[in-house]
C-alpha positions as CSV (number, residue, x, y, z in Angstrom):
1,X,0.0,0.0,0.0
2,X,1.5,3.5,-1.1
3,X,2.3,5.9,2.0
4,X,-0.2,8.3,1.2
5,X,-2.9,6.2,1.0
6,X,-1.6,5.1,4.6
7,X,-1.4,8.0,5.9
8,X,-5.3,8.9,4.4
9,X,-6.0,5.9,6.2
10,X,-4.5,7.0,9.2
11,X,-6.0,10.7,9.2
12,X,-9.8,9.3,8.5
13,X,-9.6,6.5,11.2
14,X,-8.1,8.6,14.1
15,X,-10.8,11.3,13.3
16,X,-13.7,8.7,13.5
17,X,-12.4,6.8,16.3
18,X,-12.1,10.7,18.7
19,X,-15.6,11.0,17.5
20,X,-17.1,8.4,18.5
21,X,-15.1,7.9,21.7
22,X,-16.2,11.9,22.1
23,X,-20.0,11.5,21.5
24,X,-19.5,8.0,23.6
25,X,-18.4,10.4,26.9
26,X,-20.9,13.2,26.1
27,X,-24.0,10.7,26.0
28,X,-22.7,7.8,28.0
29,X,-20.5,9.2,30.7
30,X,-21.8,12.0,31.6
31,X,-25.3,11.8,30.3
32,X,-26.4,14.7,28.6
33,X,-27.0,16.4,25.1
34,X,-24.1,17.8,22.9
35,X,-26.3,21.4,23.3
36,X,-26.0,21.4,27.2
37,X,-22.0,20.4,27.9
38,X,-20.4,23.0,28.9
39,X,-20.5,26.6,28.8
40,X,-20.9,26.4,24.8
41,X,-20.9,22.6,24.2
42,X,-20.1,22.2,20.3
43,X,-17.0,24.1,21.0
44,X,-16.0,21.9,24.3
45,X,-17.0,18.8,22.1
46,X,-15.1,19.8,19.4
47,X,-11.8,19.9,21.4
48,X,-12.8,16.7,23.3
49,X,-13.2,15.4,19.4
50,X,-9.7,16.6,18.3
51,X,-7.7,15.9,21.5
52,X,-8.8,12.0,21.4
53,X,-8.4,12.2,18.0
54,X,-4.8,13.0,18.4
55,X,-3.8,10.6,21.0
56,X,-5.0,7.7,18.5
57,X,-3.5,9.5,15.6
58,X,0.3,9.4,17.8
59,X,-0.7,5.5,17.7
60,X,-2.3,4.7,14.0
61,X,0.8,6.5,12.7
62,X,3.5,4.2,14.6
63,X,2.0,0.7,13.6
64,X,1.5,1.1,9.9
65,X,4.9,3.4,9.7
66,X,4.2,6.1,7.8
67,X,6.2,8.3,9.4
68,X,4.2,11.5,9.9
69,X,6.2,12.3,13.0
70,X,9.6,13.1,13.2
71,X,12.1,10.3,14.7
């Protein structure tokens, strides 16, 4: 498989899987609507979204190797 399309891979999946683990909190764990958490709730979920998100990106770029951080 050709890097780029790796690294695609890698962009989509880690963005789906903070989504989903951010709407997962939101609904699950603290039991409430997207419109009531927080003091302006897209924006909190949005960061929530983005900093999961990037944990699993730091991962799903070290197992297939592509290399998108530096060594």
């Amino acid at each position: 498989m050709d890097i780029k399309v790796r690294r695609i891979v890698v962009w989509v999946l880690s963005l789906l899987i903070g989504t989903g683990l951010a709407l997962a909190i939101v609904w699950l764990g603290f039991n409430t609507t997207l419109d009531k958490y927080g003091v302006s709730g897209w924006n909190n979920f949005y960061f929530l979204a983005i900093s999961i998100a990037g944990l699993f990106w730091i991962w799903l770029d070290y197992f297939p190797g592509t290399e998108m951080l530096p060594k």
